[in-house]
C-alpha positions in Angstrom: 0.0 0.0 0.0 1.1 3.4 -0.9 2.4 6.0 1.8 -0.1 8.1 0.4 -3.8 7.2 1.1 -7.1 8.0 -1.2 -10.6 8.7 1.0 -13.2 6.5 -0.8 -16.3 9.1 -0.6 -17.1 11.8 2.0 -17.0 9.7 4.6 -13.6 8.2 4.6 -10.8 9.1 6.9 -7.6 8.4 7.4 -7.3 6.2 10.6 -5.9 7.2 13.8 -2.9 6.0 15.5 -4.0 3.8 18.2 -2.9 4.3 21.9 -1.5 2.1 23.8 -3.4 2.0 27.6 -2.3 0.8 30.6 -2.9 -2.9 31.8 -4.2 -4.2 35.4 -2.2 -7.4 35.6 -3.8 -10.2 37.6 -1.2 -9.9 40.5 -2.5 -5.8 40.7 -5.5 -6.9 40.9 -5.2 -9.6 43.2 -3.1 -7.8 45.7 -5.9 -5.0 45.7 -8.0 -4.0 49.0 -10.9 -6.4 48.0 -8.6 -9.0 47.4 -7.1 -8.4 51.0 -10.5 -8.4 52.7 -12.0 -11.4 50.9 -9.1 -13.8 49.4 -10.9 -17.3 50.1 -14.0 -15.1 47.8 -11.5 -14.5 45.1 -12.0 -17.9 43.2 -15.4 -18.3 43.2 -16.1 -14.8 41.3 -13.3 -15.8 38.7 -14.9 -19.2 38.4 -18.3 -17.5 38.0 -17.0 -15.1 35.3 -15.7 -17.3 33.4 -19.2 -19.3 33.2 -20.8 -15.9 32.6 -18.0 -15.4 29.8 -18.5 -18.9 28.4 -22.4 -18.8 28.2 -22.0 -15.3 26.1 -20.0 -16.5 23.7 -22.6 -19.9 23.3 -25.1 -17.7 22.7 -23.1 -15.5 20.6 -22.4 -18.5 18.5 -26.0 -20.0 18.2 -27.3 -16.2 17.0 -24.9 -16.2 14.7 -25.7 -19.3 12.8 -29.6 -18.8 12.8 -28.5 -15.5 11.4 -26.1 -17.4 8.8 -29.1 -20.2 8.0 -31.6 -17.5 7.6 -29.4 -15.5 5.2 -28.8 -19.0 3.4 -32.5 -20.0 3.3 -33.6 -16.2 1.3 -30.6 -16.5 -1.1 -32.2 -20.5 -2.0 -35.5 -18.8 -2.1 -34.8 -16.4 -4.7 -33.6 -19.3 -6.4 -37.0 -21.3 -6.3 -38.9 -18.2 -6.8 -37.3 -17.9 -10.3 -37.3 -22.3 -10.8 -41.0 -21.5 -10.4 -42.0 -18.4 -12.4 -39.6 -20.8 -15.0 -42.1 -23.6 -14.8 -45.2 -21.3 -14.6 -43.8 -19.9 -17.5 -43.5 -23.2 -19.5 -47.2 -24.2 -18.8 -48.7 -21.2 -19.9 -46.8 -22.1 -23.0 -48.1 -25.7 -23.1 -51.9 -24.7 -22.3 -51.9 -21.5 -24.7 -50.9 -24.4 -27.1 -53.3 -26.5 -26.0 -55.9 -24.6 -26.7 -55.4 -23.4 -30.2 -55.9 -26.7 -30.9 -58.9 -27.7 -32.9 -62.0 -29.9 -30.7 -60.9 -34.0 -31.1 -63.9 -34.6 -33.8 -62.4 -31.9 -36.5 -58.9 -33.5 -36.0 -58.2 -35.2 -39.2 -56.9 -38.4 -37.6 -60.4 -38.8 -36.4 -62.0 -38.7 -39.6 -63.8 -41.5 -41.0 -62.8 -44.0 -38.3 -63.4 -47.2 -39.6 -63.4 -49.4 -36.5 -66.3 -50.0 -34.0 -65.9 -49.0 -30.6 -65.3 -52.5 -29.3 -62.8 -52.6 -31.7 -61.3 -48.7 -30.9 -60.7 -50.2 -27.3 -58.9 -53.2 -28.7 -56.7 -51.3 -30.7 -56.0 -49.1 -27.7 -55.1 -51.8 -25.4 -52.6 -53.2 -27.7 -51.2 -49.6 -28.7 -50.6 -49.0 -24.8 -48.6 -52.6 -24.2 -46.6 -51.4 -27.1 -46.2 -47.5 -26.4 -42.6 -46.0 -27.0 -41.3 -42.2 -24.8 -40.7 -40.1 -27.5 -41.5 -37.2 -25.5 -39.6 -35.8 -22.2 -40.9 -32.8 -20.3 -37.6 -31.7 -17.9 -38.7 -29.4 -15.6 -36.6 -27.9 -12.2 -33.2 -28.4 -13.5 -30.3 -25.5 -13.7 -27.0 -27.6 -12.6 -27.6 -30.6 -14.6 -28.2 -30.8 -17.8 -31.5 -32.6 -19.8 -28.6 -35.2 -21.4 -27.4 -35.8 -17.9 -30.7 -36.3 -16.1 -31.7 -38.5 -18.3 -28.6 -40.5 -18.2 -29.4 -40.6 -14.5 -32.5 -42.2 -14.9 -31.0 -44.5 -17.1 -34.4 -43.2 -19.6 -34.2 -43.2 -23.2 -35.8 -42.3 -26.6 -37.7 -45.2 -27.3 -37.9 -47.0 -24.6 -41.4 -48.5 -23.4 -43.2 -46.1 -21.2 -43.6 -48.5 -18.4 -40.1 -48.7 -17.9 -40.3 -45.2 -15.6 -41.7 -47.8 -13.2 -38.5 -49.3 -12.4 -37.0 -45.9 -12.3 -35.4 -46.0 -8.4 -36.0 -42.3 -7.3 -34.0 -43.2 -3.7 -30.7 -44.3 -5.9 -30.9 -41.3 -8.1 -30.8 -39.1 -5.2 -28.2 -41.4 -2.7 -25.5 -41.0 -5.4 -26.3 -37.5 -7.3 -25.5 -34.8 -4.7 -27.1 -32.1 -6.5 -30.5 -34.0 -6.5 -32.5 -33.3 -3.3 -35.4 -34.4 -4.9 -36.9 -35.8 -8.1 -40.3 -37.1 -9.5 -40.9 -38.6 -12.6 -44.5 -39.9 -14.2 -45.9 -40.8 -18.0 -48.6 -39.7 -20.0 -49.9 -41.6 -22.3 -49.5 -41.9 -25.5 -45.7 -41.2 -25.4 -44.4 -38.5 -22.9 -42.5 -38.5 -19.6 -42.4 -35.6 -16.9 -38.8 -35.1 -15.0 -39.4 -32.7 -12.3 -36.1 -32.6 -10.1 -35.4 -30.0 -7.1 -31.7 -29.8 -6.9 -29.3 -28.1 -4.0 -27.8 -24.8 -5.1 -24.1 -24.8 -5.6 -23.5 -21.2 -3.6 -19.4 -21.4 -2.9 -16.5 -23.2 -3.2 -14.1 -24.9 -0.5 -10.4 -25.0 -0.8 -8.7 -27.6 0.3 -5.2 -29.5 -0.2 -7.0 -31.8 -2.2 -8.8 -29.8 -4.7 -12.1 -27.8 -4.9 -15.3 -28.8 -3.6 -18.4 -26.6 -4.5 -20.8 -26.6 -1.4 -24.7 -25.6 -0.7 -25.5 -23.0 1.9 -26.1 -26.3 4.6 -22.9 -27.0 4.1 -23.2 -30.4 1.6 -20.7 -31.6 -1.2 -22.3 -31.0 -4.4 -18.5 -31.9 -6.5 -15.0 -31.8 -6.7 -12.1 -30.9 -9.2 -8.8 -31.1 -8.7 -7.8 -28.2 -10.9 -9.0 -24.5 -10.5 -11.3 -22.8 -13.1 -13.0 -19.7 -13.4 -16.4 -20.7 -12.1 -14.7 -21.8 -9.0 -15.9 -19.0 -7.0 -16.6 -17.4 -4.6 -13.6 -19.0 -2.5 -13.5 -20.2 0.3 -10.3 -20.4 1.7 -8.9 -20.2 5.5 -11.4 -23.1 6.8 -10.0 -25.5 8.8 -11.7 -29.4 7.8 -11.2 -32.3 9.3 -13.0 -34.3 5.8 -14.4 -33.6 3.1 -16.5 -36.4 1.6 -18.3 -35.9 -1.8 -22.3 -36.0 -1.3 -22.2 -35.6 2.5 -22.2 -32.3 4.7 -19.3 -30.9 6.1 -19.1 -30.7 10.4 -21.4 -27.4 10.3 -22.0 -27.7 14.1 -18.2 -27.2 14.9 -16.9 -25.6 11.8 -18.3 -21.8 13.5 -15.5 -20.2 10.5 -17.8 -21.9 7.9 -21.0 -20.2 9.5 -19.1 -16.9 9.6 -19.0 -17.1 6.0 -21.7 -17.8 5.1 -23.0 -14.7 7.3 -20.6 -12.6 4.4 -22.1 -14.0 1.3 -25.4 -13.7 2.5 -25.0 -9.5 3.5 -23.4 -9.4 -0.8 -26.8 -11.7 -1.5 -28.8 -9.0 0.1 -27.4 -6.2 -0.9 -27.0 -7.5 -4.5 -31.1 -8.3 -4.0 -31.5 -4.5 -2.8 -29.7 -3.0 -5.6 -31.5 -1.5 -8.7 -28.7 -1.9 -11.2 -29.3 -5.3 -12.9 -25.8 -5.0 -15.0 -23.5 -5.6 -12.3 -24.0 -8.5 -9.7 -22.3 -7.9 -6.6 -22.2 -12.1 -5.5 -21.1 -13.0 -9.3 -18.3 -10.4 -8.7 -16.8 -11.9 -5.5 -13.7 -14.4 -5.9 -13.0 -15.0 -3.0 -13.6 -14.9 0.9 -10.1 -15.7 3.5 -10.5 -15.9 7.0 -7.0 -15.4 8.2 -5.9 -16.8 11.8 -6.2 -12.9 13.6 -10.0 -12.9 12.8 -9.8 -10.3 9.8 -11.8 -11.4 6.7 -10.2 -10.6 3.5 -12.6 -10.4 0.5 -11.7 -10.1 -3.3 -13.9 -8.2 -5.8 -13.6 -7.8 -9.2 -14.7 -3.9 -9.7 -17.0 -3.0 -13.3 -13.7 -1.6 -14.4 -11.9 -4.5 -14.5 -9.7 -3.9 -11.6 -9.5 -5.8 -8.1 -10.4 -4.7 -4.5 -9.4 -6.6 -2.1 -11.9 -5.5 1.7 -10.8 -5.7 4.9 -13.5 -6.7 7.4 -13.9 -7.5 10.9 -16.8 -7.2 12.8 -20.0 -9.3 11.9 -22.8 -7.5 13.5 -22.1 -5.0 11.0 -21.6 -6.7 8.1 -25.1 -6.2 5.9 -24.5 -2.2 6.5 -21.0 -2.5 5.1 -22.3 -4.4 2.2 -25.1 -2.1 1.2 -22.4 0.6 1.3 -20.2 -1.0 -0.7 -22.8 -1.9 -3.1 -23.6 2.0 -3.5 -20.2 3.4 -4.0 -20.0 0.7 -6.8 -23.2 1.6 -8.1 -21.8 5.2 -7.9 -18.7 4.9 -10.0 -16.9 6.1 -7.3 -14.5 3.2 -7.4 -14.3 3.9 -11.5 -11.1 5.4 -11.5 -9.4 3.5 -8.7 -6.5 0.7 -9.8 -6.0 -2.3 -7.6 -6.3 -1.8 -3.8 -7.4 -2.5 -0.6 -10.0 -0.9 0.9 -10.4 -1.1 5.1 -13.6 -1.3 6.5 -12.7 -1.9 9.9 -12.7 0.8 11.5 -15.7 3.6 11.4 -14.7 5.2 8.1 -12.7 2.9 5.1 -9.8 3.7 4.1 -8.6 3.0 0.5 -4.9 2.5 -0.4 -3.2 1.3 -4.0 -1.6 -1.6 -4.0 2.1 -1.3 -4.2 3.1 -3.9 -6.4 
């Protein structure tokens, strides 16, 4: 960082040398008059402090990952809201169809039928026994492809309609992580329905191993080996024990993993909040480092091409400093700024170029 710092905005600052201020050792304090009075007492209140101590940061914890589940629930929301306006979508299509169709008696493959009606149910019967899918309605999917769903369900073109029977929904979803839930039915004459609800991929882990994209409740969705430029955002800092491909990682101990998650969903919100549909804030995020002090270190790729890396520290006021960010962005007053850091722990952030 330059000697020379740039104040992002009115409101930024340049940040105060800190003081250093005077320390009550333990031995001050427990050669002090109460301690004199009351030294068999002395104990008990440490050992009651420390409870006190203990219980706040329990609770602490457990608020913070409702907070982080909650933020994780709206952002796979959004999600299903759009699967469904998708699929409501797509119906209207098929019943606007549907009815510009002409009534069954003026369609030409009715006319002059030359078979009775015992007959006509006769035919049908034998049609049904012999009935090929030529059809497939897919509906629901957005990680995996029509080709690759079908592949799952081991379905084909051509293949007798009864043969979704032996279909085995509770395989499909066992060994396909991205699958949380899938139906699939005929109609006759010819036509299969896929409807599948899948997890949503929202970061990736980084491990010694490789790269393993994760849902917001923390399950394996897949691995590579090799980086890409999807893999994002990064997660990088968290401290595993395993890693195993379709299962969830230990979310009830992993509280860095929660903390996260608390991060991407303040960008989720304040990319929701935002009125400029050109530049999504949670797209532009590479990566998010939790580094052993505590600090947060966040990497965004500007409108302008260039990279800011944020400093950030406190949680509780994380969605503010979002929202903020997301409005200087908006405001093009990052535009002209090259590669840099930008502090946002203390009150005002600071921005400083990168001295390469």
């Amino acid at each position: 960082m330059n000697e020379d710092e740039q104040s992002v905005g009115d409101t930024a600052e340049t940040v105060s040398e800190e003081k250093d201020t005077d320390e009550i050792s333990a031995e001050d304090f427990a050669t002090g008059s109460d301690a004199e009075e009351e030294p068999e007492k002395a104990p008990a209140v440490k050992k009651e402090k420390t409870h006190d101590i203990k219980e706040d940061k329990k609770a602490q914890k457990a608020a913070e990952r409702e907070k982080a589940m909650k933020a994780a629930e709206k952002y796979l929301e959004q999600i299903k809201a759009k699967k469904r306006a998708e699929r409501k979508a797509k119906r209207e299509e098929r019943l606007k169809k549907r009815s510009e169709l002409p009534p069954l008696k003026e369609r030409t493959y009715l006319d002059d039928f030359p078979l009775s009606f015992k007959t006509t149910i006769l035919v049908l019967i034998g049609l049904v026994i012999l009935f090929r899918i030529d059809n497939f309605i897919i509906e629901g999917n957005h990680a995996l492809s029509e080709e690759k769903l079908l592949e799952i369900t081991g379905l084909d073109y051509n293949d007798h309609v009864f043969q979704v029977l032996a279909v085995n929904r509770s395989s499909i979803k066992a060994h396909n992580p991205y699958i949380y839930d899938i139906d699939i039915t005929f109609t006759l004459p010819s036509t299969v329905h896929i409807t599948v609800q899948e997890r949503q991929k929202i970061a990736y882990i980084k491990t010694p191993d490789g790269y393993f994209a994760v849902d917001a409740e923390g399950t394996v969705l897949e691995f590579s080996s090799q980086p890409s430029e999807d893999a994002h955002p990064l997660l990088c800092g968290l401290e595993l024990d395993s890693v195993v491909l379709g299962e969830k990682i230990d979310l009830e101990n992993n509280y860095q993993f929660q903390k996260m998650i608390i991060v991407l969903g303040a960008v989720l919100d304040a990319d929701a909040d935002s009125l400029d549909d050109g530049y999504s804030f949670f797209e532009s995020v590479q990566e998010i480092r939790l580094v052993p002090s505590g600090y947060f270190f966040m990497t965004v790729t500007l409108p302008n091409g260039s990279t800011l890396l944020v400093k950030l520290s406190e949680l509780e006021k994380v969605s503010d400093d979002m929202h903020w960010l997301m409005f200087v962005i908006q405001e093009g007053k990052l535009n002209d700024f090259p590669d840099g850091v930008l502090d946002m722990t203390d009150e005002d952030p600071i921005y400083g170029q990168y001295d390469y």
